[in-house]
MDAnalysis code that builds the backbone (N, CA, C; Angstrom):
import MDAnalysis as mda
import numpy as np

u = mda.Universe.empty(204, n_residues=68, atom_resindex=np.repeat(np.arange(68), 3), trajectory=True)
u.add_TopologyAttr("name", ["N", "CA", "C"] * 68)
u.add_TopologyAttr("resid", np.arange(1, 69))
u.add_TopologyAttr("resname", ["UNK", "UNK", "UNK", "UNK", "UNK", "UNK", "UNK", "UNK", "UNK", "UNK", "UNK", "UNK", "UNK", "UNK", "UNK", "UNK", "UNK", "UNK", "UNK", "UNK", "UNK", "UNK", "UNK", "UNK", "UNK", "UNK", "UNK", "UNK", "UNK", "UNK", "UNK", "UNK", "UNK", "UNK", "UNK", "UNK", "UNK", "UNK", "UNK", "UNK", "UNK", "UNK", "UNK", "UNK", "UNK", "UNK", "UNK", "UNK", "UNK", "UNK", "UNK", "UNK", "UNK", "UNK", "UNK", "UNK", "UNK", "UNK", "UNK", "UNK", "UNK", "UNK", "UNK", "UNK", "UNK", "UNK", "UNK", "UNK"])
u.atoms.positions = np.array([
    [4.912, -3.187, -11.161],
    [4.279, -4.471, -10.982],
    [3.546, -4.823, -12.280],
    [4.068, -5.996, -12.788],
    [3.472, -6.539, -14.252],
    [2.021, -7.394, -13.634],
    [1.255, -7.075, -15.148],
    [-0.180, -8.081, -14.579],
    [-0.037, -9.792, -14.197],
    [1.452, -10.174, -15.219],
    [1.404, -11.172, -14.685],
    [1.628, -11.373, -12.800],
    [2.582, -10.583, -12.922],
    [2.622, -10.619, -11.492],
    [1.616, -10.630, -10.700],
    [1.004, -9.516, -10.949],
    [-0.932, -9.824, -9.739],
    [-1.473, -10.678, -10.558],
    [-1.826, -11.478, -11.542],
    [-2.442, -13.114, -12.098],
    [-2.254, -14.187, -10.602],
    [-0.636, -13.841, -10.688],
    [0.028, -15.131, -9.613],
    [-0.509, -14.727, -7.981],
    [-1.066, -14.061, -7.681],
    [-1.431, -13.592, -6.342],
    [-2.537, -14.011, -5.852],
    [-2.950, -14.511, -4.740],
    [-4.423, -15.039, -4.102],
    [-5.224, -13.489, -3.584],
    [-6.438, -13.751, -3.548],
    [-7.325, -12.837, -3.401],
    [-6.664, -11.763, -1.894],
    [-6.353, -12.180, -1.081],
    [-5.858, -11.504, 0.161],
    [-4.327, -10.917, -0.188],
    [-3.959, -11.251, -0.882],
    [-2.691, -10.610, -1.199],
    [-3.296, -9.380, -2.273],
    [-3.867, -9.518, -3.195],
    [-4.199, -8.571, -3.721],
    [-4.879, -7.746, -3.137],
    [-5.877, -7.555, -2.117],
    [-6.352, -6.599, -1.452],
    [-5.665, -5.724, -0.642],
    [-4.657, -6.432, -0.117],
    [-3.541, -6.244, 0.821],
    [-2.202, -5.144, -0.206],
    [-2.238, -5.608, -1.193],
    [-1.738, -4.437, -2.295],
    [-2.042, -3.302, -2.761],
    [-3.549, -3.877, -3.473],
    [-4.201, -2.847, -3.460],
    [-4.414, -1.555, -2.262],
    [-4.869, -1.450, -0.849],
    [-4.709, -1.087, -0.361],
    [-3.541, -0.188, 0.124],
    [-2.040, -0.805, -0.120],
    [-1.060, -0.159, -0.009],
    [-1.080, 0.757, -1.201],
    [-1.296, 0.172, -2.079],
    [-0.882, 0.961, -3.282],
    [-1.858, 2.514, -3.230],
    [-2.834, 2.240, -3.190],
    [-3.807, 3.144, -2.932],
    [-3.310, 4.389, -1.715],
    [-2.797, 3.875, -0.465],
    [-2.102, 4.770, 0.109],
    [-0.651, 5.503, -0.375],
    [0.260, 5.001, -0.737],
    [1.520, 5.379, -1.486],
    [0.393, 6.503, -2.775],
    [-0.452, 6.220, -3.674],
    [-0.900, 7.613, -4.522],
    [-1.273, 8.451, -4.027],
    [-2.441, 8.215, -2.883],
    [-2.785, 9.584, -2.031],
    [-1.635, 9.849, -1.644],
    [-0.591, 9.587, -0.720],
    [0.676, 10.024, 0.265],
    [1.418, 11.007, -1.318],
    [1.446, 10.505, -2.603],
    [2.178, 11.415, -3.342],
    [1.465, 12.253, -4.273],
    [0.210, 12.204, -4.343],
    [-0.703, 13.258, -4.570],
    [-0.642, 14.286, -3.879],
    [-0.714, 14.119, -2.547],
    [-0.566, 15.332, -1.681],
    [0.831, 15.874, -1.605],
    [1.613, 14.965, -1.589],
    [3.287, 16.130, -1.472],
    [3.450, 16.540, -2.623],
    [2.540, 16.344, -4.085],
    [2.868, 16.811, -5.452],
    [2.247, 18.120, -5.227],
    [1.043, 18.097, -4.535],
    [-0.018, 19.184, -4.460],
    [0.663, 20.212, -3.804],
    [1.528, 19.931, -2.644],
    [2.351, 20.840, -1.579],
    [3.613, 21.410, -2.356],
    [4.403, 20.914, -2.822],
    [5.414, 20.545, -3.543],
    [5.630, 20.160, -4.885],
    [6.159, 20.462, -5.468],
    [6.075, 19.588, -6.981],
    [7.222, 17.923, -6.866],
    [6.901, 16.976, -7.307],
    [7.731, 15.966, -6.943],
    [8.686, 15.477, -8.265],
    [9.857, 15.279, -7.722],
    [10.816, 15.160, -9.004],
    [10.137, 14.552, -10.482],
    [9.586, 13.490, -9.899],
    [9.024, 12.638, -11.252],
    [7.894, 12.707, -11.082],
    [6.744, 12.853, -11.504],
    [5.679, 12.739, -11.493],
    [4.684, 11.729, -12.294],
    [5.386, 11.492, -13.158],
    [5.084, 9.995, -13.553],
    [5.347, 8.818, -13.025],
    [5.916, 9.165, -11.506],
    [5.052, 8.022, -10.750],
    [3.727, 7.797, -10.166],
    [3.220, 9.233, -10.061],
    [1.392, 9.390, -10.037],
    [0.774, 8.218, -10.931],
    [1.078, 8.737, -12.301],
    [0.488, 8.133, -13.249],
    [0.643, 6.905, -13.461],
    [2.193, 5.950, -13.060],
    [2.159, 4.842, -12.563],
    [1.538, 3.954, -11.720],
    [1.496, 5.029, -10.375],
    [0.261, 4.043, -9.082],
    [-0.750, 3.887, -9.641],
    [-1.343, 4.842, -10.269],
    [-2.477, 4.590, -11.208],
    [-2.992, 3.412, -11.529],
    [-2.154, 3.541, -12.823],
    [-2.102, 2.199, -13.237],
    [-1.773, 0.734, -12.905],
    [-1.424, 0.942, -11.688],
    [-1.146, -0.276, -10.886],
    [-2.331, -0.494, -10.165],
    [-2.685, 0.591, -9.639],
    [-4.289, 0.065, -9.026],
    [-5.343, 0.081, -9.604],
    [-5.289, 0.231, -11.145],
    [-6.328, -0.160, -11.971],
    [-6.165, -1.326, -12.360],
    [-4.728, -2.022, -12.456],
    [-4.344, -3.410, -13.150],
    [-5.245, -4.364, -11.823],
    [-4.623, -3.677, -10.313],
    [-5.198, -4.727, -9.040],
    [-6.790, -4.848, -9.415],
    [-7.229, -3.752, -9.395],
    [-9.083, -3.479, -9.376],
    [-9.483, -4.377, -10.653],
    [-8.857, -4.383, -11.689],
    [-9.214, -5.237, -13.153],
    [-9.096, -6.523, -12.429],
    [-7.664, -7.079, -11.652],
    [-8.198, -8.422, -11.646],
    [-8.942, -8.985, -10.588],
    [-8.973, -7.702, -9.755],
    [-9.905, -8.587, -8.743],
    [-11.124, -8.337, -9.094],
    [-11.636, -7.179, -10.057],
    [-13.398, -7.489, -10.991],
    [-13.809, -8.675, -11.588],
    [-12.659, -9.086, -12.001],
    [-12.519, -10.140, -13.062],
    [-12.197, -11.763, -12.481],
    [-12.196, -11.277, -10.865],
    [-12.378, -12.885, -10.364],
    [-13.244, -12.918, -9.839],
    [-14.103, -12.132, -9.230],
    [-15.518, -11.646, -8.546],
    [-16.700, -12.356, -9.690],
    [-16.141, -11.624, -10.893],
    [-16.834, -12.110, -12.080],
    [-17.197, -13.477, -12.275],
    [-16.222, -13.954, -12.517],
    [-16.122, -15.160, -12.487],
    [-16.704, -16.064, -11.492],
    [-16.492, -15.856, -10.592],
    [-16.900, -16.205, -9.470],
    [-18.678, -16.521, -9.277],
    [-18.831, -15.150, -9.438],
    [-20.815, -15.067, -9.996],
    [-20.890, -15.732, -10.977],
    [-20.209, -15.986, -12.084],
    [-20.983, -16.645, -12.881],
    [-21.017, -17.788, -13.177],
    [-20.176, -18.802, -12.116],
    [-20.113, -20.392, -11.591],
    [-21.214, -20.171, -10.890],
    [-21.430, -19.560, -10.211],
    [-22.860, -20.157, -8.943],
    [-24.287, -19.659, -9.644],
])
C-alpha cells in the first residue's frame, strides 16, 4: 500500500486499515516466532504500512488542532 494510496482514504477507512493491518503483523509475528516464515520481510513490510497509516492519521489530527 503506497502513501498515496492512504492520502486518498477518509478517516474511517483508515482506522479500519489500520486496525487490520495491525492484526495481519501480530497473526505473523507469532507464526514467525513458532515457525520461521518463508519471507520475512513481510514483517518488516506491515511495519511500515502501519507506520505510513499512523503518520497520516497524526498528521490529520494535527491539522485538525491547529484550525480550531
Amino acid at each position: 500500500m503506497t502513501y498515496e494510496d492512504i492520502k486518498q482514504m477518509n478517516n474511517k477507512e483508515l482506522h479500519a486499515t489500520l486496525r487490520e493491518e495491525r492484526k495481519q503483523l501480530q497473526k505473523m509475528k507469532f507464526n514467525h516466532a513458532v515457525s520461521p516464515i518463508e519471507n520475512p520481510t513481510k514483517i518488516t513490510a506491515g511495519r511500515k504500512t502501519v507506520a505510513r497509516l499512523m503518520t497520516e492519521i497524526n498528521s490529520r489530527r494535527n491539522a485538525n488542532n491547529s484550525e480550531a
